[in-house]
C-alpha positions in Angstrom: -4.0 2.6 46.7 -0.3 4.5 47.6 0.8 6.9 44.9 3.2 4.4 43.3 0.4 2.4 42.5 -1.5 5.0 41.1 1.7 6.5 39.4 2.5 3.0 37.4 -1.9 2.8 36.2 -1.9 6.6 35.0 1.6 5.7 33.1 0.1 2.4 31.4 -2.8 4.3 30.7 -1.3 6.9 29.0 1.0 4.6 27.0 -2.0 2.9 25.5 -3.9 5.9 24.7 -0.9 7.2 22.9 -0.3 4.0 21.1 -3.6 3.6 19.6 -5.1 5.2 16.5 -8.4 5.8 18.8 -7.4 8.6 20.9 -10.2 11.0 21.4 -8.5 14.5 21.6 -7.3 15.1 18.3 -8.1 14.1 14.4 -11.3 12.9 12.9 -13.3 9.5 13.1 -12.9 6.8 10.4 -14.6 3.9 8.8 -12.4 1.5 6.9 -14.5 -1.5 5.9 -12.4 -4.1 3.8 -14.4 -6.6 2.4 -12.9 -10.0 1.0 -14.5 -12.2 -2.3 -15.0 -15.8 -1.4 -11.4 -17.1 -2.9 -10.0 -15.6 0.0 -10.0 -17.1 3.7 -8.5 -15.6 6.6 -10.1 -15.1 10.3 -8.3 -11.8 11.3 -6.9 -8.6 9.9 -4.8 -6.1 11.9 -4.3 -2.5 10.7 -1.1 -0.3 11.3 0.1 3.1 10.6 3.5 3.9 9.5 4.5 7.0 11.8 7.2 8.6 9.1 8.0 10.8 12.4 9.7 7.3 14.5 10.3 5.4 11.5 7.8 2.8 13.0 4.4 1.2 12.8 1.8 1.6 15.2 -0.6 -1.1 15.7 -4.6 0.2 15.6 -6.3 -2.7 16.3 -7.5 -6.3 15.1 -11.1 -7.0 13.6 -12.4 -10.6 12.8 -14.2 -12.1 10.1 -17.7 -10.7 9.9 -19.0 -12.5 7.3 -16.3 -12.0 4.5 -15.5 -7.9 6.1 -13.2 -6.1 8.5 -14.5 -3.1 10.0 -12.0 -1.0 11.4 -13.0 2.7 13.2 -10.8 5.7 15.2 -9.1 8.5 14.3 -6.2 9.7 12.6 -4.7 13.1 12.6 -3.7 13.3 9.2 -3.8 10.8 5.9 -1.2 7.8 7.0 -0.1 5.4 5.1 -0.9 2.0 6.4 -1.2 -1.7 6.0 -3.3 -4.1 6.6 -1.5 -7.6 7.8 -3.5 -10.6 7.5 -3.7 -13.7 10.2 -0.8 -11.8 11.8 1.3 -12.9 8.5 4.6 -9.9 7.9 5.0 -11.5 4.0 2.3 -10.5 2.0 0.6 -7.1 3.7 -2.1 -4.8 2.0 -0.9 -1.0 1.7 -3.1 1.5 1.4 -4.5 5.2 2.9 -6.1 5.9 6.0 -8.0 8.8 6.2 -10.5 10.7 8.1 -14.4 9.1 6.7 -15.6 6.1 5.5 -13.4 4.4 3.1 -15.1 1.1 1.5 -12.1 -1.4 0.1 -13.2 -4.6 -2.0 -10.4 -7.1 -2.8 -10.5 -9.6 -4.9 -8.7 -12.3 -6.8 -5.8 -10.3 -7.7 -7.0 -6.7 -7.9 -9.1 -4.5 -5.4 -11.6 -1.3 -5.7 -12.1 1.2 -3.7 -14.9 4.4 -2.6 -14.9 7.2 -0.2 -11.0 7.8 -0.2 -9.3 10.6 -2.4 -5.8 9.4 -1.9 -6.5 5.5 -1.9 -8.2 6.3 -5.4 -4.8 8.2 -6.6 -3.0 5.4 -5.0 -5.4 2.7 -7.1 -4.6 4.7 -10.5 -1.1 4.6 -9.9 -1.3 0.6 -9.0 -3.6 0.3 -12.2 -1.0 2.3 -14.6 2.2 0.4 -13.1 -0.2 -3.4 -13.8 -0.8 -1.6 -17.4 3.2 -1.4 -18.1 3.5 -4.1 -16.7 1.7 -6.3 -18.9 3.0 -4.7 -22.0 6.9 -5.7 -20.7 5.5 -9.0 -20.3 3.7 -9.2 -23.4 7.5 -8.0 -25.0 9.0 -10.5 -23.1 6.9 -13.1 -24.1 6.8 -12.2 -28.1 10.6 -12.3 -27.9 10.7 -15.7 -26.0 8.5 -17.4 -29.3 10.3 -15.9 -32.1 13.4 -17.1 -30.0 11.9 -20.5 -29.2 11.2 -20.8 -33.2 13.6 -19.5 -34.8 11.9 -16.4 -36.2 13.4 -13.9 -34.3 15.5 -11.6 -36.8 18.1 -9.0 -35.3 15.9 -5.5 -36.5 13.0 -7.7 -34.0 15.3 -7.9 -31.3 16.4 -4.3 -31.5 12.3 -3.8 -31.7 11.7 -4.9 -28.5 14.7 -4.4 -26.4 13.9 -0.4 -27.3 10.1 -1.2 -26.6 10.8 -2.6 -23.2 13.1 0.1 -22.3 10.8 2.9 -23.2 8.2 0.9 -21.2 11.0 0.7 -17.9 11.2 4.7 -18.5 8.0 4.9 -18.3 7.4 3.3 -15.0 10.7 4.9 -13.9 8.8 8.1 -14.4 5.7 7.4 -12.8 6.9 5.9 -10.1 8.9 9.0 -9.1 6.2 11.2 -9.9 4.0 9.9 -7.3 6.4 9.4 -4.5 7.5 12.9 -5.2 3.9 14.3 -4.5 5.2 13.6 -0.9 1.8 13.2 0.5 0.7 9.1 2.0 0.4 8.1 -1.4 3.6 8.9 -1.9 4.8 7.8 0.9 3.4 3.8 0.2 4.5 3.8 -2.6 8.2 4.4 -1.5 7.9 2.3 0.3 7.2 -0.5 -1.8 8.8 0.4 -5.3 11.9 3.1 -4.4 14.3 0.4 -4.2 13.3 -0.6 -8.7 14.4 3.0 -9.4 17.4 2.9 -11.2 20.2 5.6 -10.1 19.6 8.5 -12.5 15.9 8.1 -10.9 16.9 7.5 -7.4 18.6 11.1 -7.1 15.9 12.7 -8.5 13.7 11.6 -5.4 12.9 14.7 -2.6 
């Protein structure tokens, strides 16, 4: 084998090992098992890290179905945020935490649960106090829509709950910048995913 040979191998080499989440010179092993209920179907799930340093995601690998779970192991540096894409579909990822240990994730028909990760359980709260508004705007909403739709809605109802559902918008508002400002891989998810709802005023108070 000539040296150019051998050049162009220890180059490819070296590319993968850097662009994998398995590199075995630096962080600390992890576990992520993500385990599906039986309304959902799909063969494959491939993990990635958002690197905040390149603005990019790095693929970590690809598990297959293993009787309703997808085990994923390597190491990671620090806490990352990260996604989970599933069948190789872009649309509808899951976001959460990876972090060094063994992180058990349960998804089910519209919610998910989670053990063995600090910051995927702060993540969870916040996820569980956003639903929580939420439903309360909803609930607003739909309370105005049937007084509207019979002809009960009075104007001292309508001021009612066009005040509710703006304390409730200030309220997610709030949280929301709260926990992206804790500038840690919760954070960073969830600026990910819910920075662009901030209104203005909240939008220059981000760091």
């Amino acid at each position: 084998m000539n040296k150019k040979h051998l050049s162009i191998i220890i180059g490819i080499a070296m590319a993968l090992t850097l662009g994998s989440c398995d590199s075995r010179d630096k962080g600390f092993d992890y576990v992520l098992n993500v385990t599906l209920d039986n309304h959902q179907h799909h063969d494959s799930a491939t993990l990635l890290v958002l690197e905040e340093e390149y603005h990019q995601l790095r693929l970590c690998g690809t598990a297959h179905n293993d009787g309703g779970t997808f085990i994923f192991t390597g190491q990671t540096d620090k806490p990352k945020a990260a996604l989970i894409r599933w069948d190789n579909d872009s649309v509808t990822p899951f976001y959460l935490v990876l972090e060094s240990g063994t992180t058990n994730v349960n998804i089910k028909n519209g919610s998910w649960d989670i053990t063995g990760s600090p910051l995927n359980s702060a993540y969870l709260h916040y996820i569980n106090r956003r639903n929580g508004i939420m439903d309360a705007r909803m609930a607003t909403w739909h309370e105005y829509l049937k007084m509207a739709a019979d002809s009960s809605l009075k104007r001292d109802d309508e001021q009612r709950m066009v005040r509710q559902d703006s304390l409730l918008n200030d309220s997610l508002q709030h949280l929301t910048l709260e926990y992206i400002n804790r500038g840690d891989a919760v954070g960073r998810i969830i600026r990910e995913r819910y920075a662009s709802q901030l209104d203005q005023e909240h939008m220059r108070q981000l760091k």
